[in-house]
C-alpha positions as semicolon CSV with decimal commas, in nm:
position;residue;x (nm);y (nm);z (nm)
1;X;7,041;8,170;4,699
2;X;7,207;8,372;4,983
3;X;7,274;8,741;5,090
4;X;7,574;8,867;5,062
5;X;7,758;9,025;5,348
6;X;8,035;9,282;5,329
7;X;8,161;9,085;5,697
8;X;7,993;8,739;5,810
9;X;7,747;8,850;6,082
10;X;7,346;8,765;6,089
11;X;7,141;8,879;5,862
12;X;6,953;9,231;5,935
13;X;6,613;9,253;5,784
14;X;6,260;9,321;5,801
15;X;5,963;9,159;5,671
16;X;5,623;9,277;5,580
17;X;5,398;9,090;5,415
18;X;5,114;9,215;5,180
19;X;4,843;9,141;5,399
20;X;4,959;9,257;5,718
21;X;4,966;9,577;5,579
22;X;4,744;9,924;5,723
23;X;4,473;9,986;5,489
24;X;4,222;10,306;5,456
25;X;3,898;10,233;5,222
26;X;3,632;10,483;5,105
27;X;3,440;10,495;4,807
28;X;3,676;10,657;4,570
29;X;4,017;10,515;4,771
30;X;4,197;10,123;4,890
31;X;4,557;10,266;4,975
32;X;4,762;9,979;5,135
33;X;5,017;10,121;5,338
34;X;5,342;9,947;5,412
35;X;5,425;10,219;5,718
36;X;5,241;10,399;5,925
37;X;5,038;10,676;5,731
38;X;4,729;10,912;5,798
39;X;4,511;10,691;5,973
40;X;4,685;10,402;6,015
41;X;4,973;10,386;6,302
42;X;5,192;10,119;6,400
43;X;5,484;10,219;6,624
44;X;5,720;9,949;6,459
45;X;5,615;10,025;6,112
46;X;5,725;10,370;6,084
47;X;5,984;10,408;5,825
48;X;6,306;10,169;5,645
49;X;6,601;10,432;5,693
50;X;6,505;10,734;5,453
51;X;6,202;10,535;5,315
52;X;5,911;10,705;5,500
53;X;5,588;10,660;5,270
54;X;5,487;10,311;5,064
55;X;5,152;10,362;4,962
56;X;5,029;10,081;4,687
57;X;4,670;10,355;4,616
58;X;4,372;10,232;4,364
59;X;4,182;10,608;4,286
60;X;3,832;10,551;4,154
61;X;3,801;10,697;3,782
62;X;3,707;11,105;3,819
63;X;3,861;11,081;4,196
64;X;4,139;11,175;4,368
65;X;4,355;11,399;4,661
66;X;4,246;11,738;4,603
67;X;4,465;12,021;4,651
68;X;4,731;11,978;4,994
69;X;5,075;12,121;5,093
70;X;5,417;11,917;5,092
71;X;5,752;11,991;5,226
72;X;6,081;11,908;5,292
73;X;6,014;11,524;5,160
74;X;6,069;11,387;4,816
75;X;5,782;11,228;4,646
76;X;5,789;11,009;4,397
77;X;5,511;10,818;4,174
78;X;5,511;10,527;4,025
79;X;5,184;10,465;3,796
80;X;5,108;10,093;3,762
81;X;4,766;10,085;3,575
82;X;4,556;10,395;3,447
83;X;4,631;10,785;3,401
84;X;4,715;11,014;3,722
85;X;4,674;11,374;3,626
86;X;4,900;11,615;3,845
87;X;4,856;11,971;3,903
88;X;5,072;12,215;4,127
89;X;5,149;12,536;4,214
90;X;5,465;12,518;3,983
91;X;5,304;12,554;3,667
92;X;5,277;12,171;3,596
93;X;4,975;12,006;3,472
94;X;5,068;11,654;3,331
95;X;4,952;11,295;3,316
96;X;5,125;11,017;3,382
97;X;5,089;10,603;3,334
98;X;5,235;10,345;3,361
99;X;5,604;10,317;3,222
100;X;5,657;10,638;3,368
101;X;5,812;10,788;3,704
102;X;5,750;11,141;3,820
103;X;5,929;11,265;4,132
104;X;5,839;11,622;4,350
105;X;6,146;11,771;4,537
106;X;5,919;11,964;4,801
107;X;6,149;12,161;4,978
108;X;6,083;12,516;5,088
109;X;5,705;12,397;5,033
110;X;5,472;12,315;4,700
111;X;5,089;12,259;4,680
112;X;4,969;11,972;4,428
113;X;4,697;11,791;4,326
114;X;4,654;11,432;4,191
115;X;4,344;11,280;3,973
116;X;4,241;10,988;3,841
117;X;4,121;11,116;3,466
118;X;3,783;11,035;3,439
119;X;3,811;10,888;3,054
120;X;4,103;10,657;3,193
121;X;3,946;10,473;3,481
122;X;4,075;10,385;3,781
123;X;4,448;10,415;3,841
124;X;4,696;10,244;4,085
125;X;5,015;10,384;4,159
126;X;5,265;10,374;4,388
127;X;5,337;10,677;4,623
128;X;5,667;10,689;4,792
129;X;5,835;10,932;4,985
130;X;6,224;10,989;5,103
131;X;6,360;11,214;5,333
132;X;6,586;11,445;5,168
133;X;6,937;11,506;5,268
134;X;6,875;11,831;5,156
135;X;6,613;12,094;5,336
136;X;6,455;12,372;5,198
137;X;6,541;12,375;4,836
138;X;6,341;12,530;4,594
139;X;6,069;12,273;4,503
140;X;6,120;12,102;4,177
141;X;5,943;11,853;3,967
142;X;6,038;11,606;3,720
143;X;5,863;11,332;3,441
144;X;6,020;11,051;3,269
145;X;5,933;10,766;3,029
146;X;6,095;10,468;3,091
147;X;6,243;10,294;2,829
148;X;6,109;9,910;2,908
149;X;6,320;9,722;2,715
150;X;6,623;9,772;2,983
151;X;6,456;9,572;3,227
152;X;6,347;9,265;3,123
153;X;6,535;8,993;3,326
154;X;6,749;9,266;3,487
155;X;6,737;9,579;3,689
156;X;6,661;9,924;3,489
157;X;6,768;10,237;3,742
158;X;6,479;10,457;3,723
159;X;6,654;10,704;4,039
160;X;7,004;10,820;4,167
161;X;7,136;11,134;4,340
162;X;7,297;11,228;4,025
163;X;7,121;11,485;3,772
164;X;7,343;11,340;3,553
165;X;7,262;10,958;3,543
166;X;6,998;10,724;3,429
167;X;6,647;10,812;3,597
168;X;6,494;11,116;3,755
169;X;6,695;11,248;4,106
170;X;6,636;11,323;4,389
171;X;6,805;11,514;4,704
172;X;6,883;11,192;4,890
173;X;7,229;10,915;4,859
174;X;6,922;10,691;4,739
175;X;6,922;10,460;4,378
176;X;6,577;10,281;4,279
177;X;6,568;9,980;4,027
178;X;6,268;9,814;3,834
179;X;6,315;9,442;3,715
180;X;6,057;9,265;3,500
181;X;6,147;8,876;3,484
182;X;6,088;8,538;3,380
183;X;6,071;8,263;3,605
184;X;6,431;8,085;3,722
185;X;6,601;8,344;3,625
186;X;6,874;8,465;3,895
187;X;6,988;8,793;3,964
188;X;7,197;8,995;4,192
189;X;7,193;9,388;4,294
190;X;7,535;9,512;4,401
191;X;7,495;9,817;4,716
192;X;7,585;10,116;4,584
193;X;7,656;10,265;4,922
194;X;7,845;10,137;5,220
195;X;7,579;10,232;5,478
196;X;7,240;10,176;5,271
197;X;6,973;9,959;5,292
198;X;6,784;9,784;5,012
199;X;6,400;9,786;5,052
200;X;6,211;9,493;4,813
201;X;5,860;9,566;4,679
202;X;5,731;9,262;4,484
203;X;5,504;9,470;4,241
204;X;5,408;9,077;4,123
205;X;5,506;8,724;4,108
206;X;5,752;8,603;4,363
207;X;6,117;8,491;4,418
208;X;6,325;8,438;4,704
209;X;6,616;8,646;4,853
210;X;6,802;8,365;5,067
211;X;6,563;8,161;5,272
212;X;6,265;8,439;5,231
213;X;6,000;8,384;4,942
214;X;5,827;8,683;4,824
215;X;5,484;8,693;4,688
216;X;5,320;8,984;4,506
217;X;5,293;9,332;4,741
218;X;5,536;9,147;4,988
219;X;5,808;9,398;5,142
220;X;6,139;9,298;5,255
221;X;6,418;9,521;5,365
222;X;6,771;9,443;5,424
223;X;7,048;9,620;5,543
224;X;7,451;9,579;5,625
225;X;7,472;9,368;5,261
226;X;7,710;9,443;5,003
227;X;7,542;9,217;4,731
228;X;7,206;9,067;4,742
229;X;7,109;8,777;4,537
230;X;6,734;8,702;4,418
231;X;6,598;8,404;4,240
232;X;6,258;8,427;4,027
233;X;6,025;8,174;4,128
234;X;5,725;8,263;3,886
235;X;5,651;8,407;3,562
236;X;5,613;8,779;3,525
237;X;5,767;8,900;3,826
238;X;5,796;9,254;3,860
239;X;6,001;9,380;4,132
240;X;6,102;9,735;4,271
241;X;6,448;9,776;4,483
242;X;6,461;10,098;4,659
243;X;6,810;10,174;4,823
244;X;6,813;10,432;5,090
245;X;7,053;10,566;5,373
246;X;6,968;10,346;5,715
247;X;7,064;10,682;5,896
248;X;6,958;11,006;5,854
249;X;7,054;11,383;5,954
């Protein structure tokens, strides 16, 4: 399998592999953190275009980030195992799991809270943020259930720009896909933007995008594509494509 190119030049990407990741441990935390975050700086792993935050976070059962200010970023969560109860100043107390994606437009600025419910035990999740194209909005929230069934052996969108189409939104030119496969199977994601980049998480399994494999919490980003082509190479492969703008304001 090959990338795509909109105009035959070399391929531009970036690799990160699972284990060369940052990584802050405590008693009640193991975040693994694809770019530089809190404690852990790396001058060339700063951000992927508009993708500033990859944090793959197991909270201890009862545990959690206590109350702390946002703005001007959109957050979003992706719940992999467990229950995360939120709280903010907005007026929204909810828990979310896996199958569902929740998504905080900061903006102007919101305070939140997030909890591993003690009944639940542990929860991972993934914590992602994007810079907005947009600043100082009023903050918003949003919480969706994902309907499964529309990605097995293909890509579901679970995020657009676009109130209006599949997913929650967010204030960025940015589209995010889940894919939940069998092995062999081959795929291909089409850009949606002439500009964008495509970030890879492999949530699990593995495949290969042209000559790279990909194993599980693997990162790969790629960028001045107009197609790019991925082959399963294991069973259960769960894999999250986040497009984003490569420049922004």
């Amino acid at each position: 399998m090959s990338v795509a190119f909109s105009q035959p030049h070399e391929v531009k990407n970036v690799l990160h592999k699972a284990s060369s990741r940052g990584k802050t441990e405590n008693e009640w935390l193991v975040s693994e953190k694809t770019f530089s975050f809190g404690d852990y700086y790396d001058p060339d792993r700063i951000q992927f275009g508009a993708l500033r935050v990859l944090n793959d976070d197991t909270v201890e059962a009862g545990r959690g980030f206590g109350v702390h200010p946002h703005d001007n970023m959109e957050i979003i969560s992706i719940p992999l195992e467990g229950c995360l109860e939120h709280e903010d100043n907005l007026g929204n107390k909810l828990t979310i799991k896996s199958g569902e994606i929740q998504m905080m437009s900061a903006g102007t600025g919101v305070m939140h809270s997030e909890f591993s419910k003690n009944e639940e035990g542990l929860v991972k999740f993934l914590q992602i943020w994007i810079y907005p194209n947009k600043r100082n909005v009023s903050p918003r929230y949003d919480q969706i259930t994902l309907d499964k069934t529309k990605s097995k052996n293909t890509f579901q969108q679970i995020l657009s720009p676009n109130a209006d189409d599949e997913g929650v939104w967010i204030y960025q030119d940015a589209w995010f896909h889940l894919g939940n496969f069998e092995n062999t199977i081959e795929t291909n994601y089409q850009m949606k933007k002439k500009g964008n980049g495509v970030y890879v998480f492999m949530i699990k399994g593995s495949a290969e995008i042209g000559n790279q494999k990909l194993e599980e919490r693997d990162g790969f980003g790629v960028w001045d594509i107009s197609e790019l082509q991925i082959k399963i190479t294991s069973e259960n492969t769960e894999i999250l494509l986040m497009e984003v703008p490569m420049k922004i304001n």
